[in-house]
N, C-alpha and C positions, 0 to 999 in steps of 0.2 A: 928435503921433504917438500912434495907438495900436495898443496893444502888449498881446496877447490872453494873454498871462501874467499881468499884471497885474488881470487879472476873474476873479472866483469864479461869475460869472451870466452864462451865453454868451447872453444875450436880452439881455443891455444891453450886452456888444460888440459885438452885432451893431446895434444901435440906435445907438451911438456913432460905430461905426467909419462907416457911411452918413451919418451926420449933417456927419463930420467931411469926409469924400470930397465930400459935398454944397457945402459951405463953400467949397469951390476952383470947382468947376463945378456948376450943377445939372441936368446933366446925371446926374451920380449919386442916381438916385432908386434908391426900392427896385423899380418898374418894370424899370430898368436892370440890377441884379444879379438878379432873376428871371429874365430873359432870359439872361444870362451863364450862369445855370445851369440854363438849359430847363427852365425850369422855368413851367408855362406859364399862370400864374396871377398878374396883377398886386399883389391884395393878400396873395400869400403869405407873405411876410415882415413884413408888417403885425400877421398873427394871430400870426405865430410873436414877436413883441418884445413882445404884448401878453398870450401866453400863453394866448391860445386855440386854437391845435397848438400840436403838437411835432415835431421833427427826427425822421426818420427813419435807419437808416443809409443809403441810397440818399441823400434828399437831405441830407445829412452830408458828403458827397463833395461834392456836386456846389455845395454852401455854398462848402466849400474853392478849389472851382476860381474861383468867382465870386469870392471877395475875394481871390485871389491870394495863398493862404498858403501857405509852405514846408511841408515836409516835418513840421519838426518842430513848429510852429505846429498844423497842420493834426492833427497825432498828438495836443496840446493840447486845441484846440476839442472833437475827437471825443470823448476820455476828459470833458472840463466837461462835455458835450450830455450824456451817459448819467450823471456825477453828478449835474447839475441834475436829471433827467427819473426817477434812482432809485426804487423804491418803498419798499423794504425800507431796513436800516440795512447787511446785510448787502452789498448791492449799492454804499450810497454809501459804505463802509469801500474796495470792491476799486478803483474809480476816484480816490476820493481816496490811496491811498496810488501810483496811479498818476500823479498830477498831479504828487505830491511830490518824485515820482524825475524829471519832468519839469524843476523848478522845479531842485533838485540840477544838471541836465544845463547850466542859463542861471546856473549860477554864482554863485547868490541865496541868502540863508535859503529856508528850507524857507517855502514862502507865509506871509508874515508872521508867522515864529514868536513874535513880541512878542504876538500877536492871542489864538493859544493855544495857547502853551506851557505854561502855567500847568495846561491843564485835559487837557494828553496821559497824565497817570498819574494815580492816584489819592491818592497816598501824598503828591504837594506840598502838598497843602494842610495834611496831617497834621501836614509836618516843617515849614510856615512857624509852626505854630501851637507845635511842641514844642520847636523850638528856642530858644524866647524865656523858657522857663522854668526850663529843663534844662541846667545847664552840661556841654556831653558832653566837652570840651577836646577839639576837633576828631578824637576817636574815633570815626567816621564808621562803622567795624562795631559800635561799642556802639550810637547813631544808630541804626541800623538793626533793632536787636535791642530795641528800644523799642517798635514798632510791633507792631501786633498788625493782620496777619499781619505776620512781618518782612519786612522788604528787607534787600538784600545794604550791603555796607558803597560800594560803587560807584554805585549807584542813590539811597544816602543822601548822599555827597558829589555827585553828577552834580546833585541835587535841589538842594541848598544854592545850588549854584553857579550853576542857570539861578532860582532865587529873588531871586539876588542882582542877577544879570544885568538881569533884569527889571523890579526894584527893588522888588518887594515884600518883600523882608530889604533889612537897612544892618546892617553890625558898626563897633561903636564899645567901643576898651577890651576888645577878647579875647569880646565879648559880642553877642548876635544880638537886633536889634531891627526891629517890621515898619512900615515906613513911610507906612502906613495899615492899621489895625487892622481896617476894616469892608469888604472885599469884597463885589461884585455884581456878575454878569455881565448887560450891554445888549444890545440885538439888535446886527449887524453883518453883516459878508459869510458866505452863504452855508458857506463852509468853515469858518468861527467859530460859528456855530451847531453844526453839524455836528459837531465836537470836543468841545461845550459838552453833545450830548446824548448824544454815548459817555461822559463823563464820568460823567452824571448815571444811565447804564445801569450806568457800572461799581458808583457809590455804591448802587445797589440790589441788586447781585448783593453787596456789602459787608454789605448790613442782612437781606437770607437768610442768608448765613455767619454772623451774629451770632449765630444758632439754636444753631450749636453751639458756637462761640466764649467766650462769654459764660450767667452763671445765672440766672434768670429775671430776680432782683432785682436786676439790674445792666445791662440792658435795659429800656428801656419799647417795647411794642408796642400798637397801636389802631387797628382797621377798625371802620367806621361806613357805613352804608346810608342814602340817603337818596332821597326822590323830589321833585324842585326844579323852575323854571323857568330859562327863561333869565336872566332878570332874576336871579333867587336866586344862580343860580352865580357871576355877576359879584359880586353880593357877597361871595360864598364866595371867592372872590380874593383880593377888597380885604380881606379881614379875616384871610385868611391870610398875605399879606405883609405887614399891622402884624402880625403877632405873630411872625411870623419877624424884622420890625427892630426889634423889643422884646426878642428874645432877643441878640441881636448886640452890641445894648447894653448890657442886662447884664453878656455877658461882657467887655464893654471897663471895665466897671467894678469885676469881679473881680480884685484883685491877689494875689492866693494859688490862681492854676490847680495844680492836682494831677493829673490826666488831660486827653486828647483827645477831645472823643465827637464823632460824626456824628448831625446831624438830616434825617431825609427826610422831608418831607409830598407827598401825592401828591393828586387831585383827576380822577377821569376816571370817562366813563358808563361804563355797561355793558349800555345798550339801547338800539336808534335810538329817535328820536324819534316820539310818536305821529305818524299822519297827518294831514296838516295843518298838522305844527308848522311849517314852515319850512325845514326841514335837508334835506340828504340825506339818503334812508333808505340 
């Protein structure tokens, strides 16, 4: 059975769900639900799973009608097609928060909140890191008054408790321990990316605040200009991720933390490519 709540990528329910319909008769080609949605082009659905178009709203509808989805199904697929197809960050925040009251309607976590829970505020990762050194004796408004900027004393306990949920904290003995010290986020479905780079948007609007937060010397800050190859930049990766799991480890091997700090490294042009190079201009 499939069941188009359970996809974050409406190009590969729609590549599944045909495959699956295929399975019983093969008569269900994608011929066949082209048709169903006069839609009058044999390999239309071909380009559309392979991602060279996209859904329109006109055939949005007319998708619906061909794989016979309800109402609410159909209110689903529509909001995926316009997250998947989003340009902006702005656009895929309005859809996904629409998927979510969808997912809320089927009676489910919010789509896999296990996937990213972890990365919906920015302040969890602060308090998995400060609880472990800081006995706050479940003072959940002091907890929060720790942070720089605070949070409420509700946002500090809400926090503990999807930490815990999750299992990145365990308490043993009155005391809060993380049950793997070294975090990394992998690719995954499209809506875990997606939360993984608000995230990463909030932690930079974090590292401007720190301007006036923070004294000079209690900051480090460093922009660097460079003009590279392709080749170059891939290594400019790989040598930025060992030094970001060289810091990590470090800290696993600090047993006297005294503060919280955030590290952003960033890595992006700021000119197309000459011509010729290969790229899109």
């Amino acid at each position: 059975m499939v069941d188009i709540f359970d996809y974050s990528d409406y190009r590969k329910f729609i590549k599944d769900l045909q495959q699956t319909k295929s399975a019983l008769s093969a008569a269900f080609s994608y011929r066949y639900f082209a048709q169903k949605a006069n839609i009058n082009s044999s390999s239309f659905y071909p380009q559309i799973v392979k991602g060279k178009r996209n859904l329109t709203k006109n055939t949005i509808m007319k998708t619906c009608v061909a794989f016979r989805l309800n109402d609410r199904e159909a209110e689903y697929f529509e909001n995926l097609v316009f997250f998947n197809q989003a340009k902006t960050i702005k656009e895929k925040n309005h859809y996904f928060e629409k998927l979510v009251e969808l997912q809320k309607l089927r009676n489910v976590k919010k789509i896999k909140e296990e996937q990213y829970g972890y990365f919906s505020e920015w302040y969890h990762c602060i308090i998995r890191e400060i609880v472990t050194y800081v006995d706050f004796k479940e003072d959940f408004g002091a907890l929060g008054k720790m942070l720089n900027p605070p949070v409420t004393a509700k946002q500090a306990r809400d926090s503990v408790r999807l930490l815990l949920r999750l299992g990145f904290l365990k308490k043993a003995d009155d005391r809060y321990a993380q049950t793997e010290p070294l975090l990394a986020s992998d690719s995954g479905t499209d809506f875990k990316v997606h939360q993984i780079m608000n995230f990463q948007i909030q932690m930079l609007k974090m590292a401007i605040e720190s301007y006036d937060r923070w004294e000079p010397d209690k900051r480090l800050t460093s922009a660097t200009t460079f003009s590279i190859s392709e080749k170059s930049y891939h290594q400019f990766v790989e040598i930025l991720r060992d030094c970001r799991a060289r810091l990590m480890k470090l800290t696993f091997a600090d047993d006297s933390p005294e503060q919280v700090y955030m590290l952003s490294m960033n890595l992006f042009p700021m000119t197309h490519k000459k011509p010729g190079g290969g790229a899109d201009e």
